[in-house]
C-alpha positions in Angstrom: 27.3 83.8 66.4 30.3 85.6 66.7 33.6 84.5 67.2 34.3 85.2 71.1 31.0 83.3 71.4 31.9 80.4 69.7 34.6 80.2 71.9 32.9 80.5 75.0 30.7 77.4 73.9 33.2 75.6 73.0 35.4 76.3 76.0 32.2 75.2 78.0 32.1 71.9 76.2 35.7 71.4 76.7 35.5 71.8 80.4 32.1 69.8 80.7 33.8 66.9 78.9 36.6 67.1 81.8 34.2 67.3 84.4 32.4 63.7 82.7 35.7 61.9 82.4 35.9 62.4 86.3 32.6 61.7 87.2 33.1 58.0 85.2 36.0 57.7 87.2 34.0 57.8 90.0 31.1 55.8 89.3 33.5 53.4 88.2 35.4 53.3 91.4 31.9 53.1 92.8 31.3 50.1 91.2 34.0 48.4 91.9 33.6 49.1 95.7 30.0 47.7 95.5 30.9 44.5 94.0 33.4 44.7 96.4 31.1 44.5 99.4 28.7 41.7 97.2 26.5 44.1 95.6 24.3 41.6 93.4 25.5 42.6 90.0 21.6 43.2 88.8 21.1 46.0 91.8 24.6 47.5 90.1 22.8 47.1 87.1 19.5 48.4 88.0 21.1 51.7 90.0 23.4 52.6 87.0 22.1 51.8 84.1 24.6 49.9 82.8 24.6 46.5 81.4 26.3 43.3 83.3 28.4 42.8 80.5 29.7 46.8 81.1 29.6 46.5 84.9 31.9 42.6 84.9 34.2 45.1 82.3 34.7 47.5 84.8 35.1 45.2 87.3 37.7 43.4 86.1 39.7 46.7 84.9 42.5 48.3 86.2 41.5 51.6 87.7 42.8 54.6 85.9 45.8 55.8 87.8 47.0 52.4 89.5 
């Protein structure tokens, strides 16, 4: 692995981590909207993956940016 290479992965990972911070942003925004509109916290749950304890944390966040 040459130098350049290393580089290029690494640039990769940097972008890809940019790209992930977004898409949580989203999903989270997402979340919020469903429990907005009475989404039972289990079919949140179920559709995300996350745990109840993770989606009430989001929930009751301030979104990034407000």
């Amino acid at each position: 692995m040459d130098k350049q290479s290393l580089a290029h992965i690494a640039g990769r990972f940097r972008d890809s981590e940019k790209r992930t911070e977004v898409l949580r942003e989203e999903v989270a925004a997402a979340i919020r909207a469903a429990n907005a509109d009475g989404v039972p916290q289990k079919d949140i749950a179920e559709v995300t993956g996350y745990t109840r304890q993770q989606i009430r944390r989001i929930v009751l966040a301030e979104p990034q940016g407000a």
